[in-house]
C-alpha positions in Angstrom: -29.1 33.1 -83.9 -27.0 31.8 -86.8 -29.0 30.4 -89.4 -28.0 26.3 -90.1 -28.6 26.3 -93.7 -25.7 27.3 -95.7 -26.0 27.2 -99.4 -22.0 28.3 -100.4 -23.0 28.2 -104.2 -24.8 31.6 -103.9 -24.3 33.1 -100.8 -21.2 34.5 -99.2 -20.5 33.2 -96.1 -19.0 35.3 -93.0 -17.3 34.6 -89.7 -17.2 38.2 -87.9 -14.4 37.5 -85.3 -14.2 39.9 -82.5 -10.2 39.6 -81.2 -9.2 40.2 -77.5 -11.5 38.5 -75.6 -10.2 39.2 -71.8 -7.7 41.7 -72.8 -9.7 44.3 -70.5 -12.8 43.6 -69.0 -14.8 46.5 -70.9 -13.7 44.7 -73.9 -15.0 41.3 -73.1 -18.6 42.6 -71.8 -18.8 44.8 -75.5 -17.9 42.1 -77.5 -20.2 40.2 -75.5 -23.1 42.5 -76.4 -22.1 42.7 -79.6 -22.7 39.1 -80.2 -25.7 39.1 -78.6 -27.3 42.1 -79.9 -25.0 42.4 -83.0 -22.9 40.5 -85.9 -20.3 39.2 -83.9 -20.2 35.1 -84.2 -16.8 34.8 -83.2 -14.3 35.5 -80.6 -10.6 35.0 -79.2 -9.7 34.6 -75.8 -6.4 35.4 -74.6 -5.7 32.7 -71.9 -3.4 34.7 -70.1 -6.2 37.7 -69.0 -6.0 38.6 -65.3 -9.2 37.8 -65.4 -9.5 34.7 -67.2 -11.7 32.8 -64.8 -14.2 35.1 -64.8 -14.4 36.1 -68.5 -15.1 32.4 -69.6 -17.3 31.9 -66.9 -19.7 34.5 -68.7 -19.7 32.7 -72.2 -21.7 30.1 -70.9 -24.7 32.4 -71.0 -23.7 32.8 -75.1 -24.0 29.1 -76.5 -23.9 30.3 -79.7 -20.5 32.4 -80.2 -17.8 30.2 -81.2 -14.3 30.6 -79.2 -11.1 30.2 -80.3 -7.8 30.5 -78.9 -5.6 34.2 -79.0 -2.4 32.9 -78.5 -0.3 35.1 -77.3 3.4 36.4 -76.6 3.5 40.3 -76.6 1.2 41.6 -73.8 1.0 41.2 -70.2 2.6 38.2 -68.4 3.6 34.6 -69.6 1.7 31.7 -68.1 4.7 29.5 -68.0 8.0 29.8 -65.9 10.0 29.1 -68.6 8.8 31.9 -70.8 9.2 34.2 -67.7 13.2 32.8 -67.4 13.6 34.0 -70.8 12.0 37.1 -70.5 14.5 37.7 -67.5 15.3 41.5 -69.6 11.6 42.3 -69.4 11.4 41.5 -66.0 9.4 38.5 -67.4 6.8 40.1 -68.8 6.1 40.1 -72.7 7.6 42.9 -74.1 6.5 44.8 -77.7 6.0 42.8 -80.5 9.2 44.3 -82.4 11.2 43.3 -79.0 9.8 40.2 -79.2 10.6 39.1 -82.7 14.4 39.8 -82.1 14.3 37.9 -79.4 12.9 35.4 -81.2 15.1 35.5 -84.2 18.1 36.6 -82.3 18.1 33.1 -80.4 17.1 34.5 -77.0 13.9 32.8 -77.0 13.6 29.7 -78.2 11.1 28.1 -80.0 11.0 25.1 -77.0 10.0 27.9 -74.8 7.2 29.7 -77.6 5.9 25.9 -77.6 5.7 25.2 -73.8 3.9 28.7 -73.1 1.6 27.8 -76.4 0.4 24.8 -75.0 0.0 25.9 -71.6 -2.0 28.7 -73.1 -4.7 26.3 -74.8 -4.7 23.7 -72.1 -5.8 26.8 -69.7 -8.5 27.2 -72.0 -9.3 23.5 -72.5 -9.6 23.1 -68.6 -12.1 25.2 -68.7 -14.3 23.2 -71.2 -14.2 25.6 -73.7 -14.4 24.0 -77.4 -11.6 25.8 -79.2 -12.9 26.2 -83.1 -10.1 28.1 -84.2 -6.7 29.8 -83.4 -5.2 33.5 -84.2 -2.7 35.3 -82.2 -2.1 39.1 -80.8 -1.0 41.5 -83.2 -0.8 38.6 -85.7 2.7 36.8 -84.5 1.7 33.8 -85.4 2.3 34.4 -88.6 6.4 34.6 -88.5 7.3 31.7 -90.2 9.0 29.6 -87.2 5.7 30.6 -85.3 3.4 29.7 -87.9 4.9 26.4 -88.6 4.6 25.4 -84.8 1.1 26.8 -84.8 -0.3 24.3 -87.6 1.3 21.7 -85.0 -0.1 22.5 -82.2 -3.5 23.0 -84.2 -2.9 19.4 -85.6 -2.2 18.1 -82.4 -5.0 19.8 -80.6 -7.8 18.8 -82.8 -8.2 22.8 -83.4 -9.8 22.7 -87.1 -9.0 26.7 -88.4 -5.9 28.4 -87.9 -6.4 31.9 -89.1 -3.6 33.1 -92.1 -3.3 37.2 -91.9 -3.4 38.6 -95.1 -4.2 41.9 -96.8 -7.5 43.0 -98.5 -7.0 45.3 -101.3 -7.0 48.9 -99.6 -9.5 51.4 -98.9 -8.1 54.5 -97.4 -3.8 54.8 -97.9 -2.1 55.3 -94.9 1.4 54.5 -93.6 0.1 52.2 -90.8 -1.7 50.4 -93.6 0.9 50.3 -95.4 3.3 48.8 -93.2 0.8 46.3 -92.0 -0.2 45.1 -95.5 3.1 44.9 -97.0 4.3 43.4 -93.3 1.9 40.7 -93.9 2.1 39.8 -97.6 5.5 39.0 -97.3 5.0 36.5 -94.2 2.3 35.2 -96.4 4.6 34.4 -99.4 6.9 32.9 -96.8 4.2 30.9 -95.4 2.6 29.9 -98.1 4.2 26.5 -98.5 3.6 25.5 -95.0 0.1 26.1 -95.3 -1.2 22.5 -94.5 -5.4 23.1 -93.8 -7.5 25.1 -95.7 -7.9 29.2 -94.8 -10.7 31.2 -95.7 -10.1 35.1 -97.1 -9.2 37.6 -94.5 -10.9 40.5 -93.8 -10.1 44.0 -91.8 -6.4 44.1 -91.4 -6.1 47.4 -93.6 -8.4 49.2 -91.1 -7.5 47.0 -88.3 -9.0 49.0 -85.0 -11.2 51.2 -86.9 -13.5 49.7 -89.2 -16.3 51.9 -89.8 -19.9 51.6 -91.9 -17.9 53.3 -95.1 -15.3 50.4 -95.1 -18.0 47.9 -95.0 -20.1 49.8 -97.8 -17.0 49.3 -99.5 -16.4 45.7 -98.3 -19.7 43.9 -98.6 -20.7 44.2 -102.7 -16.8 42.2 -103.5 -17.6 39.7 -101.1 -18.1 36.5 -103.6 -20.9 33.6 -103.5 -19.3 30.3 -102.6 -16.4 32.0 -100.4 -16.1 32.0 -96.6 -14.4 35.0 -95.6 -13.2 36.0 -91.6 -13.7 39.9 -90.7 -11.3 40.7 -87.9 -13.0 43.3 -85.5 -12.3 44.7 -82.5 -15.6 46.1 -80.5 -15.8 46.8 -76.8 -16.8 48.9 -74.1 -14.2 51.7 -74.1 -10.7 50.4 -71.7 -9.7 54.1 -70.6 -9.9 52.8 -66.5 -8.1 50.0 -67.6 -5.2 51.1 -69.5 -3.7 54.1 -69.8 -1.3 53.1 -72.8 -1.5 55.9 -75.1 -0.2 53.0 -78.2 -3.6 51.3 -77.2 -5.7 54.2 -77.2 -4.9 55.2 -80.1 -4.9 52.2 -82.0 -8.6 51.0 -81.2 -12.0 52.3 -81.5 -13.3 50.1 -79.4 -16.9 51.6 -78.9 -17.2 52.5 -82.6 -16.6 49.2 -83.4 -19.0 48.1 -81.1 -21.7 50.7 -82.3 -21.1 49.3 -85.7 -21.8 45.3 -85.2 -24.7 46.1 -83.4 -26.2 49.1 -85.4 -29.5 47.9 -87.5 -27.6 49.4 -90.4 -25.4 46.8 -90.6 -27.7 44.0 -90.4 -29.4 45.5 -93.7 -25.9 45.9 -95.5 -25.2 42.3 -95.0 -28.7 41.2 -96.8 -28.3 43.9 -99.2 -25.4 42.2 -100.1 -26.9 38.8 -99.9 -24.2 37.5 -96.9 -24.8 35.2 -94.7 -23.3 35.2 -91.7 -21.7 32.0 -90.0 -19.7 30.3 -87.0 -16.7 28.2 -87.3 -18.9 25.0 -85.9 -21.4 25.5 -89.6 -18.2 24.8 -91.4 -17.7 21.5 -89.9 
């Protein structure tokens, strides 16, 4: 249960936002747990899940985890026709995300179409009665500066009060993955930082983005500053392997060491340690 007095003058305030919410259905029952029995307040749902139905009918048994929306345009299949018409090459399916920004920049899909399929993405979620607190995207494509500028819109439009901004933490452990990620993002963040029009807290987990484990949050927790609110991307779950087979995937996540890390005691301890509080999109009005 998230505690309802937040005193930002000297406590550090965090939002730990588990991503891909009915990607698989391992990963929706882990990220589940580990909101129930962990540090997870926060999650994304990715409206176009085969199994949408049934994934938000289980989050009426967790009142307390906030939900936004994942949009999304580079996995599985578009909800829209139109997107599917423009994705004739694919066979209408999203492709990669590197596909999918040419396409995007190269003219062959338009930004009428990334709008249509945007909205029909959170009015699926909105039908369901789902409060939508925030909005990110998958693998961060949001954050291309045509995208970005149309997701403030929508956010405006929808009454949807946080729309996440990617941006590096300083780094841990150097890798080239890292690398490419951070730099990747710092420039869209230069780009974008103009356009910003509502308020973003500091964004957490992108350099170890699939793997965080307890070192990185040793690291993490003591720079964490009173009077901040910062947003911890995770990715816990129940591990997909009878659900995917894509060897990109599996390699990229540590889903069940993710999930033995948000709900290991451990954690908890570093977080008061540190004197952090943790918190839900709905505590920061």
């Amino acid at each position: 249960m998230l505690s309802e007095s937040i005193k930002p003058d000297c406590q550090a305030l965090l939002i730990v936002n588990a991503d891909d919410y009915g990607y698989f259905d391992a990963v929706s029952r882990g990220i589940l747990d580990a909101h129930a029995r962990g540090i997870v307040t926060a999650t994304g749902i990715l409206a176009t899940g085969e199994s949408f139905d049934t994934q938000v009918s289980r989050l009426s048994d967790y009142p307390d985890l906030d939900v936004g929306v994942h949009l999304n345009l580079t996995y599985g299949v578009p909800l829209t026709g139109r997107m599917r018409a423009a994705l004739k090459r694919y066979g209408g399916m999203f492709p990669n995300k590197f596909a999918m920004v040419r396409a995007i920049l190269g003219g062959g899909v338009s930004l009428t179409a990334v709008e249509s399929e945007w909205r029909a993405q959170i009015e699926r979620c909105l039908s369901k009665g789902l409060a939508l607190r925030f909005v990110n995207s998958h693998e961060h494509i949001h954050m291309l500066p045509p995208l970005y500028r149309l997701v403030l819109a929508l956010a405006r439009e929808y009454g949807i009060a946080h729309v996440r901004f990617s941006m590096p933490e300083r780094m841990r452990v150097w890798s080239v993955g890292a690398l490419l990620r951070g730099g990747l993002m710092a420039g869209l963040g230069l780009i974008n930082r103009d356009a910003r029009t509502m308020p973003a807290m500091a964004f957490l987990g992108l350099a170890e983005s699939g793997r965080l484990g307890h070192e990185y949050l040793q690291w993490l927790f003591p720079s964490l500053r009173p009077g901040r609110v910062y947003e911890l991307m995770c990715h816990p779950g129940y591990g997909a392997h009878a659900e995917t087979k894509d060897p990109r995937l599996l390699s990229y996540h540590d889903w069940e060491g993710e999930h033995a890390l948000m709900t290991h005691p451990d954690t908890r301890e570093l977080l008061s340690q540190n004197g952090i509080r943790l918190v839900g999109y709905r505590q920061l009005g």
